[in-house]
VEXDREN-2710 file (C-alpha; in Angstrom, 1 decimal):
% VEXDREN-2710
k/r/px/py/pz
1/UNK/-69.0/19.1/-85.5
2/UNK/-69.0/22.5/-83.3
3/UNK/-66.5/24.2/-83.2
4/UNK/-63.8/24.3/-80.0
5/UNK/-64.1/27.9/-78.5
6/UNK/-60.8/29.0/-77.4
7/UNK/-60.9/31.4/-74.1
8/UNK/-59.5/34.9/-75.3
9/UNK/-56.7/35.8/-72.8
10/UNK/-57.8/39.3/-71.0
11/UNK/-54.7/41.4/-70.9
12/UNK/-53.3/42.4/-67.1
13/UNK/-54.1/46.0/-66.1
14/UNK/-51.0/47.9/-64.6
15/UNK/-52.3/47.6/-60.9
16/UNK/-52.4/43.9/-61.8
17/UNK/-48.9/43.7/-63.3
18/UNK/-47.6/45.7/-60.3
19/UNK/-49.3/43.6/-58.0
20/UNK/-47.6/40.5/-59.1
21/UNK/-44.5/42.0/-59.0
22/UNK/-44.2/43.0/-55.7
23/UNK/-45.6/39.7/-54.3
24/UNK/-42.5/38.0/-56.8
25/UNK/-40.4/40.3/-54.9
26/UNK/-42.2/39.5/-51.5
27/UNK/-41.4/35.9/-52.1
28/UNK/-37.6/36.4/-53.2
29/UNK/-37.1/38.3/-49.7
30/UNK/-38.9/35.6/-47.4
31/UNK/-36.4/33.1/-49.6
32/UNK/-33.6/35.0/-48.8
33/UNK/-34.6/35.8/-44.8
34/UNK/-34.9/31.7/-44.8
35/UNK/-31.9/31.0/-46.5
36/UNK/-29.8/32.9/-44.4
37/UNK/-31.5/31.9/-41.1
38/UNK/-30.6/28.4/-41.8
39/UNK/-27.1/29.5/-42.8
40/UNK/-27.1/31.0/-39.8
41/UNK/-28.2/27.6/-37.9
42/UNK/-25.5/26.2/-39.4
43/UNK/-22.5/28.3/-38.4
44/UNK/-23.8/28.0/-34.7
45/UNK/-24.0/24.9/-34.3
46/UNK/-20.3/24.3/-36.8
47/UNK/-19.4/26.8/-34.2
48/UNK/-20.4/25.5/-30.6
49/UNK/-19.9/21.4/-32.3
50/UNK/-16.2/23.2/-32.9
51/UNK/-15.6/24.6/-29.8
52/UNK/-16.6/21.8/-27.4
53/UNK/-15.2/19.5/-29.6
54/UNK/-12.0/20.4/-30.7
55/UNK/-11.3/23.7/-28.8
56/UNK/-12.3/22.9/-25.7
57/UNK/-10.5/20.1/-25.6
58/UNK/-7.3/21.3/-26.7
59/UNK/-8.0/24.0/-24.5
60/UNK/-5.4/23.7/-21.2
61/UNK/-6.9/24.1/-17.4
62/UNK/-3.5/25.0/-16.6
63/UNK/-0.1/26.1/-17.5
64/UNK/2.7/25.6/-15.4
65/UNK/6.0/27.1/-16.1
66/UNK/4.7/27.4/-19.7
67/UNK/4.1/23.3/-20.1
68/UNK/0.5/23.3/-20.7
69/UNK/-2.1/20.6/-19.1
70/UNK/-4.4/19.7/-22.1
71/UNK/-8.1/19.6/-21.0
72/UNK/-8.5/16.0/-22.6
73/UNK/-6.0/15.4/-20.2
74/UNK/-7.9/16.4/-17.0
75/UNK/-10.9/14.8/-18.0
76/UNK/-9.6/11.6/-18.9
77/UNK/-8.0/11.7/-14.9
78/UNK/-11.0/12.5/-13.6
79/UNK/-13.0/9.8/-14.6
80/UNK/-9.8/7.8/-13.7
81/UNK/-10.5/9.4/-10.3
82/UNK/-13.5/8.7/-10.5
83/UNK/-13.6/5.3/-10.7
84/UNK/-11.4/4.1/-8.6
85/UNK/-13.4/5.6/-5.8
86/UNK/-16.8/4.0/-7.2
87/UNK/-14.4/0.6/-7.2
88/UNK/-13.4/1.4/-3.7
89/UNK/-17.1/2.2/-2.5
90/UNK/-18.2/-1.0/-4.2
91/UNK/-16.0/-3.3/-2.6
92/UNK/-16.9/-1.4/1.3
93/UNK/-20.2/-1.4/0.3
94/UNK/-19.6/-5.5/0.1
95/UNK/-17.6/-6.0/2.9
96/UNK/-20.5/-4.1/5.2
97/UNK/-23.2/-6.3/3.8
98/UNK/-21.1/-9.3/4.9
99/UNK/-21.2/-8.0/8.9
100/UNK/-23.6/-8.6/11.0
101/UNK/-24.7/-4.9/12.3
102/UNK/-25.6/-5.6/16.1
103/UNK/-22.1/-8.0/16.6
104/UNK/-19.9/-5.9/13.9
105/UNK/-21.1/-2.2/15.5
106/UNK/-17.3/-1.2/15.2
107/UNK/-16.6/-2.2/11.7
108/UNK/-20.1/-1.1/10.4
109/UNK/-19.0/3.0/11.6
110/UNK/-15.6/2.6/10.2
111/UNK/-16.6/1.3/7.0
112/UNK/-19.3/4.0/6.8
113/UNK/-16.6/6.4/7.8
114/UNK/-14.4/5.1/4.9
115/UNK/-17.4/5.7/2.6
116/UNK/-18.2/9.1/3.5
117/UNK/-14.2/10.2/2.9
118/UNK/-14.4/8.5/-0.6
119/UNK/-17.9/10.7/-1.5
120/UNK/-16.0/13.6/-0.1
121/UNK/-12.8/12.5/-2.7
122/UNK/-15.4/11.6/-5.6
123/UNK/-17.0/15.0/-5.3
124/UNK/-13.4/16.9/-5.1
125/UNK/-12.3/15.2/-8.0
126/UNK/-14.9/17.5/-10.3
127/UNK/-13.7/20.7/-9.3
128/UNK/-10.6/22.9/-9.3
129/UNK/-8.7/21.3/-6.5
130/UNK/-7.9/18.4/-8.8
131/UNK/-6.5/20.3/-11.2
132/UNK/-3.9/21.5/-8.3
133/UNK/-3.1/17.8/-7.9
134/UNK/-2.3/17.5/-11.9
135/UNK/-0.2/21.4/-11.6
136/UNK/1.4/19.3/-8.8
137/UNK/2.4/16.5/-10.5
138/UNK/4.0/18.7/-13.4
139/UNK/6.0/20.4/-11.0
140/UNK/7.6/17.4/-9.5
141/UNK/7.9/16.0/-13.1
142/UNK/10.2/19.2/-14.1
143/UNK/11.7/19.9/-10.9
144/UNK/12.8/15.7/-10.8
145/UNK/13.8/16.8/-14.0
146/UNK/16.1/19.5/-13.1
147/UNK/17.6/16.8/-10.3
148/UNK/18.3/14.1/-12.9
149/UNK/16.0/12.1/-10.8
150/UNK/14.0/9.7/-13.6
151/UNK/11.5/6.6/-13.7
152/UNK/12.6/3.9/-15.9
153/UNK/10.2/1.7/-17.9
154/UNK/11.1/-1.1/-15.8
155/UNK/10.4/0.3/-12.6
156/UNK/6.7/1.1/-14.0
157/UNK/6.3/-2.7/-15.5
158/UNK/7.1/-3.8/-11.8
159/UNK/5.0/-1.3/-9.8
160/UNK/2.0/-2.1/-12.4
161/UNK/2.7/-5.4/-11.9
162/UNK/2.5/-5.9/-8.1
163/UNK/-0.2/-3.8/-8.2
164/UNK/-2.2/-6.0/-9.7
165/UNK/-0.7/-8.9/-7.3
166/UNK/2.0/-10.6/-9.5
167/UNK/5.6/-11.1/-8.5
168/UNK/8.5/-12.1/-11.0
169/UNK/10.4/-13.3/-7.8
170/UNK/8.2/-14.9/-5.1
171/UNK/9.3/-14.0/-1.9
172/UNK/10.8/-17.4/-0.2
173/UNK/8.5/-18.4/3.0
174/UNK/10.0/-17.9/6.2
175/UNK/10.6/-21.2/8.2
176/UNK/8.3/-22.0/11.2
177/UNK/10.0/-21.3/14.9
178/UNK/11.6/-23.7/16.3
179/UNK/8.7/-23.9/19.2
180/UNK/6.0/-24.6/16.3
181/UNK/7.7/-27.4/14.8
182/UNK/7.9/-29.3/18.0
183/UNK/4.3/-28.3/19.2
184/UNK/2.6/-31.6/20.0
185/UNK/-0.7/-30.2/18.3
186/UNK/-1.3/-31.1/15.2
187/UNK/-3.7/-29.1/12.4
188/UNK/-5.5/-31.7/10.6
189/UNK/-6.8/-29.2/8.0
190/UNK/-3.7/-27.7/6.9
191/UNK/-4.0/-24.0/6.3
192/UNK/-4.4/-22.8/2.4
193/UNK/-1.2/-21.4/1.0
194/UNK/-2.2/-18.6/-1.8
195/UNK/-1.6/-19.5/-5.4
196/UNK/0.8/-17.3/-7.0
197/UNK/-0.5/-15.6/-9.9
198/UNK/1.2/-16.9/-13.1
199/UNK/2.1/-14.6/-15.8
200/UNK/-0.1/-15.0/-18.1
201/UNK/-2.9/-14.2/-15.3
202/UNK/-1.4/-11.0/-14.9
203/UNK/-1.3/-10.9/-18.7
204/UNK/-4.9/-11.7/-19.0
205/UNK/-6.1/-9.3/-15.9
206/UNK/-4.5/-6.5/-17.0
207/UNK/-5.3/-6.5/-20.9
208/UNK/-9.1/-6.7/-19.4
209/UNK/-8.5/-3.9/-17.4
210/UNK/-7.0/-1.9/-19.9
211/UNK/-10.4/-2.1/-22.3
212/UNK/-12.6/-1.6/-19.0
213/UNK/-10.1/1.7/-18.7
214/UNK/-10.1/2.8/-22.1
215/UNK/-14.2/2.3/-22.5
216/UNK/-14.7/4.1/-19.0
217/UNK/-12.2/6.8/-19.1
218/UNK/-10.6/7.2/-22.5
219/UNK/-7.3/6.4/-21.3
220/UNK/-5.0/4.3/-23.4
221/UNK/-2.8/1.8/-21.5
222/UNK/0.7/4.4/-22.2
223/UNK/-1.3/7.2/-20.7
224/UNK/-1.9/5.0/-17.8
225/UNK/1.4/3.8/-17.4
226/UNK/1.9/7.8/-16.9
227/UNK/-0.2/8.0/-13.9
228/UNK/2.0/5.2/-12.7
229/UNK/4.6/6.9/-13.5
230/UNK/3.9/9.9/-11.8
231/UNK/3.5/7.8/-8.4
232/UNK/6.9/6.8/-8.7
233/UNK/8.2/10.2/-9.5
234/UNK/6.6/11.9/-6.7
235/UNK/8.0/8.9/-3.8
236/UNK/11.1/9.6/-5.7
237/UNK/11.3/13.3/-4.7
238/UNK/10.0/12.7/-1.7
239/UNK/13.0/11.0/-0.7
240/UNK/15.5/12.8/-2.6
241/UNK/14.4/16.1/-0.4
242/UNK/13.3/14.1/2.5
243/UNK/17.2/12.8/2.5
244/UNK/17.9/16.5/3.6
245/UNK/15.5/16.5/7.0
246/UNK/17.1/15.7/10.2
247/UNK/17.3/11.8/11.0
248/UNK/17.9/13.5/15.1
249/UNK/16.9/16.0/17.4
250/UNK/15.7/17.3/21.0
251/UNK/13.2/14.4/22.5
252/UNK/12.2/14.3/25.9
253/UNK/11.0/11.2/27.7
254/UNK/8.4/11.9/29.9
255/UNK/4.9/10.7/32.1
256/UNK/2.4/12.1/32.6
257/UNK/-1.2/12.1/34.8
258/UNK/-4.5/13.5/33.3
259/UNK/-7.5/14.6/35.5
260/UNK/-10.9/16.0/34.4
261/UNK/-11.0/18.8/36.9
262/UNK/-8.2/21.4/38.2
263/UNK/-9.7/20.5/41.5
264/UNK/-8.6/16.4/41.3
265/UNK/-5.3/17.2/39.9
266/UNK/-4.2/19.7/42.2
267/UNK/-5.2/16.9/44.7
268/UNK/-2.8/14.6/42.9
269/UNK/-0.2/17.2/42.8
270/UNK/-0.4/17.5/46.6
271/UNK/0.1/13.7/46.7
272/UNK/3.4/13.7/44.9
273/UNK/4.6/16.6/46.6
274/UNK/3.8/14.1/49.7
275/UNK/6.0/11.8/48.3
276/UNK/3.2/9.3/46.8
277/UNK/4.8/6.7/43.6
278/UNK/3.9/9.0/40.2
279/UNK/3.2/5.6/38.2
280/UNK/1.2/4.2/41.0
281/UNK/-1.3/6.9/41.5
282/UNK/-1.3/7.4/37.0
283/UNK/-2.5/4.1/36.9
284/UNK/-5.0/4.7/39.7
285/UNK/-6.0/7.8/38.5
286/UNK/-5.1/8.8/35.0
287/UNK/-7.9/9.5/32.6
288/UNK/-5.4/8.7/29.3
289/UNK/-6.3/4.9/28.6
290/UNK/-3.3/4.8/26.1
291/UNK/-0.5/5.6/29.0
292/UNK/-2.2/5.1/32.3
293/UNK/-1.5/1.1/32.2
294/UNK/1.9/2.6/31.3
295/UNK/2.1/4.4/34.6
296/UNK/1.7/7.7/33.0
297/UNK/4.8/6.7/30.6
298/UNK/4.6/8.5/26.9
299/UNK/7.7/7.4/25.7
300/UNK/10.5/9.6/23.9
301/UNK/9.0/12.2/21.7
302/UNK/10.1/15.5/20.0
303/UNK/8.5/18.6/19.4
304/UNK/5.0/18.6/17.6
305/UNK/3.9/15.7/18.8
306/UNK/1.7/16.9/21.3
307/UNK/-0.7/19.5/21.8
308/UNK/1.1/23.3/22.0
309/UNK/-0.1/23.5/26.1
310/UNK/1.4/20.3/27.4
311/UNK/4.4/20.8/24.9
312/UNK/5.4/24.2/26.0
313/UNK/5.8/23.4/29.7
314/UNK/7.1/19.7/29.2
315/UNK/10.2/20.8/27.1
316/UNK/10.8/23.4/30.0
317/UNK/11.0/20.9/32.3
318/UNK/14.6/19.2/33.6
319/UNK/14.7/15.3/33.8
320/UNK/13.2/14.9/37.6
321/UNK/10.8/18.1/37.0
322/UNK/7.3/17.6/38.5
323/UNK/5.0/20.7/37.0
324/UNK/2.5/22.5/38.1
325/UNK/-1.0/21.8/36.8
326/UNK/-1.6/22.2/33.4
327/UNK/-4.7/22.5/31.6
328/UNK/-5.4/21.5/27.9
329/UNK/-7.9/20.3/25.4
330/UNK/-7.9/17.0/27.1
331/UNK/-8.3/17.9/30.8
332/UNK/-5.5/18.5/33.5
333/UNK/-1.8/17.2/33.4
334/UNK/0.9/16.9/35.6
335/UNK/3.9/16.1/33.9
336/UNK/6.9/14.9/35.1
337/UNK/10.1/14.6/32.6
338/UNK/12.3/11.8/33.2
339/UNK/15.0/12.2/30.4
340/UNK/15.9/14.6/28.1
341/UNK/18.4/13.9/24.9
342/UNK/19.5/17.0/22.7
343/UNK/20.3/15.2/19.6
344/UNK/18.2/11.4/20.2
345/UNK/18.0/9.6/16.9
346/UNK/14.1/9.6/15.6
347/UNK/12.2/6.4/15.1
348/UNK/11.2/5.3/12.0
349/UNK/7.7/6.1/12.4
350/UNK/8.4/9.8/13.4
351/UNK/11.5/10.1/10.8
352/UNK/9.0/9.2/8.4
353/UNK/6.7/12.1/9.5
354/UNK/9.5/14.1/9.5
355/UNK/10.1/13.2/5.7
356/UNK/6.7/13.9/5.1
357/UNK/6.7/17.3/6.5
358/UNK/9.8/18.4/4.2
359/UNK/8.0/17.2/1.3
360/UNK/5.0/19.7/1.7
361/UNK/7.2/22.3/2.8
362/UNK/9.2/21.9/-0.2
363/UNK/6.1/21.7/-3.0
364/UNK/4.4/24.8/-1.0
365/UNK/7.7/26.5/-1.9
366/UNK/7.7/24.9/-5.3
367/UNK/4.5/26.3/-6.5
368/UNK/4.7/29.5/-4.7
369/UNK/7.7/30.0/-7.0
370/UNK/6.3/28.5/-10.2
371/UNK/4.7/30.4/-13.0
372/UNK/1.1/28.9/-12.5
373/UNK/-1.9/29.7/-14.5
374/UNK/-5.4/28.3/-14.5
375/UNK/-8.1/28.2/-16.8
376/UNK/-10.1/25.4/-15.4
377/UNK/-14.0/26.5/-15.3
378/UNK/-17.5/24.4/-14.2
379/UNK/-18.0/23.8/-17.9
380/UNK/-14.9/21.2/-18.3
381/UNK/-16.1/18.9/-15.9
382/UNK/-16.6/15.8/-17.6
383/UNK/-20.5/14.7/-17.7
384/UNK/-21.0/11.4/-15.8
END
């Protein structure tokens, strides 16, 4: 048998020993370049995961009076916002397809009215004015607050309640004049009566929309009963201050005749000045629709009601006053006054607007003196 030869091992040479060593070393580096790279990776994206996730959110968009508004907060509201106009647009989108465009011309523009205000409100509802109508709501909350004026959890089951169209009390139909009982005519379909909805319909509706809510928006059913709540609050205040604005004050009651030209109302002026019937020739002549059947007549009204132009020269005027012409945006007027009261209690349409007024007057002054600051950027928009 031969003999296995066994390959002699040829010692390195220095340059090869060296060689070796620095490509170890070369090796050890790259490993530690790509070690700390990924490290790197890592704490970036711990980082960014950390600060959209948990910072961000806890982050405020605003702090009023030092009360912050969390940025969870806003987002959850704005997708609230959100969809309630997409629920609104759904259902006008619905009702438009059920007209018939060349017989419904009227309704078809006012519905695509409607829609175009609700885009406008969807789009406002992702930037920084919304967060003025969530600073809003926190200064009514404190300054209600301060008043001792408060929303009971009662009040909130009952408003979420009939929103959703269920009444604990129905109200008690009203019984038919007397002139409809003894009309010979008789319906032989008789005219569906609306089933009242039953507890536990509510019950069932609103446990639905509550999931729907929490899936869409993230709010849970307390944080919507806060929204609620707010409402309430606010129409609180609202009539707490408006209880302070004037329930009279200086109305005039007066008629009046429009022209399109200076020409045809100084012709018209010349008329009266003849002695010629004001409400005969403003219902001959009169280019207002709304008051020439009236014979010019526009009722009692105070100050602010009408344009600055008519206004200024009608509250100069003494009941029996005929003016002069006077030009506005609307044409040419001749007014005459027929009453004047200094303190004439206002209706409860313009008491109303009066209320109204105070409000915004008040929460202009209320923010103006509140310690307000924003942090609200593009970034905290919520994704759709």
């Amino acid at each position: 048998m031969a003999k296995r030869r066994v390959k002699k091992e040829v010692p390195l040479t220095r340059k090869q020993i060296s060689r070796r060593e620095k490509e170890r070393r070369q090796r050890l580096i790259l490993m530690g370049i790509a070690a700390f790279v990924g490290f790197l990776i890592v704490v970036i994206l711990s980082y960014g995961f950390y600060t959209e996730q948990i910072v961000k959110p806890r982050s405020p968009v605003a702090v009023v009076n030092g009360v912050p508004i969390p940025t969870t907060t806003y987002q959850k509201r704005v997708r609230l916002a959100r969809m309630n106009v997409d629920l609104a647009m759904s259902n006008m989108e619905f009702q438009k397809s059920m007209l018939n465009p060349d017989e419904d011309q009227f309704l078809v523009n006012f519905i695509d009215q409607q829609l175009t205000q609700l885009q406008i409100e969807r789009f406002a509802a992702n930037g920084e004015e919304f967060v003025n109508q969530l600073v809003e709501e926190e200064l009514i909350r404190q300054a209600a607050a301060e008043n001792g004026i408060s929303v009971s959890s009662e009040e909130v089951d009952r408003q979420v309640e009939e929103f959703f169209g269920y009444y604990r009390e129905q109200p008690t139909p009203e019984p038919a004049p007397i002139t409809e009982l003894i009309t010979p005519t008789l319906e032989i379909t008789p005219t569906a009566t609306p089933t009242p909805m039953s507890r536990q319909q509510f019950d069932e509706l609103y446990t639905d929309y509550l999931t729907r809510l929490q899936e869409a928006t993230g709010l849970s059913g307390a944080e919507y009963r806060e929204t609620v709540k707010a409402e309430l609050l606010r129409a609180k205040m609202q009539e707490f201050v408006g209880a302070e604005a004037p329930t009279s004050e200086l109305q005039i009651h007066a008629r009046h005749i429009l022209l399109e030209t200076k020409a045809e109302a100084e012709v018209v002026l010349e008329r009266l000045n003849d002695g010629e019937d004001f409400a005969t020739l403003a219902e001959e002549l009169s280019q207002d629709p709304g008051s020439a059947v009236e014979g010019g007549d526009l009722g009692w009204f105070p100050e602010g009601q009408m344009v600055a132009e008519f206004e200024e020269v009608a509250f100069s005027l003494e009941p029996g006053e005929i003016s002069d012409v006077v030009e506005s945006t609307f044409g040419f007027h001749i007014i005459e006054v027929l009453e004047r009261d200094e303190n004439r209690e206002l209706d409860p349409t313009m008491l109303e607007q009066k209320i109204s007024e105070a409000f915004e007057v008040w929460l202009l002054e209320l923010t103006g003196g509140a310690d307000i600051e924003l942090y609200w950027s593009p970034d905290k928009v919520p994704p759709e």
